[in-house]
C-alpha positions as CSV (number, residue, x, y, z in Angstrom):
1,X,6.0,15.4,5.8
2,X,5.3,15.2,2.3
3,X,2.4,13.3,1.0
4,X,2.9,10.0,-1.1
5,X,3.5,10.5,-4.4
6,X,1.1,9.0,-6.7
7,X,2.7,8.7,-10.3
8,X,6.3,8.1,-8.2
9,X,4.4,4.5,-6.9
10,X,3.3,4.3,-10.3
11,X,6.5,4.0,-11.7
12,X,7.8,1.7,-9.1
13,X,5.3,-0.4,-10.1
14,X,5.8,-0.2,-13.7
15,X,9.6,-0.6,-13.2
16,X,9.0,-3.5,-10.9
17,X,7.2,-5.5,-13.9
18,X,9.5,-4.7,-16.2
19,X,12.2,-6.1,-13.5
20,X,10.0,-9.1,-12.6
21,X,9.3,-10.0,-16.5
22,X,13.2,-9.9,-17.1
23,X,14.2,-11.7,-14.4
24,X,12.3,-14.6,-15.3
25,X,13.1,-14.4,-19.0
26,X,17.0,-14.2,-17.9
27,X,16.5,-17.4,-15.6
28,X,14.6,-19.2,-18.4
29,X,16.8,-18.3,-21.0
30,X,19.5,-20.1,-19.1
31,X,18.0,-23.0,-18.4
32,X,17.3,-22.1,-14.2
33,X,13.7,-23.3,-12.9
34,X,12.1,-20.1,-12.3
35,X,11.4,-18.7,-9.0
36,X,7.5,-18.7,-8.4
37,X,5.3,-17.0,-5.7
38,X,3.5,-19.5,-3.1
39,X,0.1,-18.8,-1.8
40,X,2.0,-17.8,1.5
41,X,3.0,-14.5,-0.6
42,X,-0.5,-13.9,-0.9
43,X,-1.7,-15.0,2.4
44,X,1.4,-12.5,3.8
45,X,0.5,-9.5,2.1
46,X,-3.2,-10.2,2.8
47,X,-2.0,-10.2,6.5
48,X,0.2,-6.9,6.6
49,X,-3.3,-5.6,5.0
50,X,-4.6,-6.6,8.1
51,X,-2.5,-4.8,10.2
52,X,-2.5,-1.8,8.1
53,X,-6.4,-1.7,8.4
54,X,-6.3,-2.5,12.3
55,X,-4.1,0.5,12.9
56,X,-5.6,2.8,10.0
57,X,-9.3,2.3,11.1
58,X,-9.2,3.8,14.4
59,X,-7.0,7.0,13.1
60,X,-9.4,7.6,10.4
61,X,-12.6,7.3,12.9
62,X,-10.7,9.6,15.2
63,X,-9.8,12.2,12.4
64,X,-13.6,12.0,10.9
65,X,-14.7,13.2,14.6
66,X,-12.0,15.8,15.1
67,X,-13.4,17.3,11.1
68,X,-17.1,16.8,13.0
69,X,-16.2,18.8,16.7
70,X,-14.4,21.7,14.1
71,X,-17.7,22.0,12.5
72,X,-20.2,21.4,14.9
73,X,-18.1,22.2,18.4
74,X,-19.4,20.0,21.0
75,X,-18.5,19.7,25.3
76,X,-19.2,16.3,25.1
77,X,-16.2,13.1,25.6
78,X,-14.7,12.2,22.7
79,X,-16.0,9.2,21.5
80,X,-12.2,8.0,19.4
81,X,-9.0,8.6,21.3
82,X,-5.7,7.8,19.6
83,X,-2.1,9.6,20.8
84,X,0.1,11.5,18.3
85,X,3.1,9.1,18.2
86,X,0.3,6.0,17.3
87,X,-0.7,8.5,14.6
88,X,2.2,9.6,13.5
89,X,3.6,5.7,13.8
90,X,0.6,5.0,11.8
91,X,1.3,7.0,8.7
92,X,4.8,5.8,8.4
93,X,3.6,2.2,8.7
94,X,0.9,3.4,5.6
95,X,3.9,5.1,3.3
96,X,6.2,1.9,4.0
97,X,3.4,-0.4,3.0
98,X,2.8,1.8,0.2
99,X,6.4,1.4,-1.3
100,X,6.3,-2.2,-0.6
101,X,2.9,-3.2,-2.5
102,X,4.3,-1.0,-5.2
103,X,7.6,-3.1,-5.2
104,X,6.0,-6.3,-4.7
105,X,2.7,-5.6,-6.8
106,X,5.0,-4.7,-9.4
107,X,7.5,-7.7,-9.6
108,X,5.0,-10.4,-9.5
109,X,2.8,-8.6,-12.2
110,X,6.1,-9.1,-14.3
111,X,6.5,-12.2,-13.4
112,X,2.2,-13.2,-14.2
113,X,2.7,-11.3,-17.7
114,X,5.6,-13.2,-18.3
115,X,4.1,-16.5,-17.8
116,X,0.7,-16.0,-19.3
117,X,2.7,-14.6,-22.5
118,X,4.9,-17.2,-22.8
119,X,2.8,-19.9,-21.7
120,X,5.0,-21.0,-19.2
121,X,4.2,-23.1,-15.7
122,X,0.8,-24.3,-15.3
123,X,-2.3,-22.5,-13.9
124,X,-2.7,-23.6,-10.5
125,X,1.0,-23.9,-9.5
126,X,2.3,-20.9,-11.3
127,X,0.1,-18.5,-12.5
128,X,-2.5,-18.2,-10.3
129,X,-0.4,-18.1,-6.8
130,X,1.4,-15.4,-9.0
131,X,-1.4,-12.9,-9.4
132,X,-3.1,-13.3,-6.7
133,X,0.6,-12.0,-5.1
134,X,0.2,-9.5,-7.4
135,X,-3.2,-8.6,-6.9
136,X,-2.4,-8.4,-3.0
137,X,0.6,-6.4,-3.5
138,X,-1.3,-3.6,-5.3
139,X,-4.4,-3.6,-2.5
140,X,-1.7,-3.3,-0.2
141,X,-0.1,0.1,-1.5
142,X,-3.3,1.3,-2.5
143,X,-4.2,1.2,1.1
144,X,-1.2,2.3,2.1
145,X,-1.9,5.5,0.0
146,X,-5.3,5.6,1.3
147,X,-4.2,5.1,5.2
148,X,-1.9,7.9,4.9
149,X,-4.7,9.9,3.8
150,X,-6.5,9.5,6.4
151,X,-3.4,11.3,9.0
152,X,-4.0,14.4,7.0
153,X,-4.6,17.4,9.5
154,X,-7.2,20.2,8.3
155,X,-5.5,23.5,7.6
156,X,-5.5,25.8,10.6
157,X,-7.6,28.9,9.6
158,X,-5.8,31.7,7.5
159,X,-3.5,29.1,5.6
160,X,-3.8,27.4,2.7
161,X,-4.0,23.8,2.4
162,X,-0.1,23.3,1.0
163,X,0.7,24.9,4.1
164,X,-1.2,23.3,6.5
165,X,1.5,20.8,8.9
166,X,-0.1,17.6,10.2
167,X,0.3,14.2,10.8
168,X,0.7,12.8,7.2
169,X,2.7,16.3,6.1
């Protein structure tokens, strides 16, 4: 598998705003109260953080000892356990998380430049609820990226990093 693609997010973010700002200027233009992100948004995204870090956490202690025992080989027990299909599960759950804080981190920053340049809705009940979406939709693929660094297998010896195969590749 191919790792995530850093300036592709990017763009999906930076496509998202643009989509988020021009939705709401359609909507205002014709008159329709525009659509505004709760502090549920927030609290969501800050939940499938959460999630992301409670399944993450354990791969990237477990992948930070297997990078120690290749170093410094050792008989004793493992101290992290974690099975290939929770790791590989894992990843995907960081690249899908990814895409969505790019999708979602991008509309709503649309949506928080469109209101703080136009001056519409007030702080506390627009804006605000609004960015802090945003906010949480960016930490969300940003650890997504970072999550699915963590599944990254060490090349075997004799190949060369681009051709090492592992969990996140």
């Amino acid at each position: 598998m191919k790792p995530l693609n850093i300036p592709l997010l990017a763009l999906i973010v930076v496509v998202g705003a643009g989509f988020g700002a021009q939705m709401l200027e359609t909507l205002a233009a014709r008159g329709h109260s525009l659509p505004i992100a709760g502090w549920l948004t927030t609290v969501v995204l800050l939940v499938l953080v959460g999630v992301l870090l409670a399944y993450g956490l354990p791969l990237r202690r477990y992948m930070l000892e297997s990078e120690e025992r290749r170093l410094q080989p050792s008989l004793a027990p493992r101290r992290y356990q974690i099975d290939l299909p929770t790791a590989f599960r894992t990843v995907l759950l960081a690249r899908a998380c990814a895409y969505t804080g790019a999708v979602v981190g991008g509309i709503f920053t649309g949506q928080v430049l469109f209101l703080l340049l136009t001056g519409t809705g007030d702080l506390l009940g627009a804006t605000l609820p609004t960015g802090s979406a945003a906010i949480s939709g960016i930490v969300l693929g940003v650890l997504g990226v970072l999550v699915e660094r963590w599944g990254r297998l060490p090349p075997e010896d004799g190949e060369s990093p681009t051709e090492s195969a592992g969990v996140g590749h």
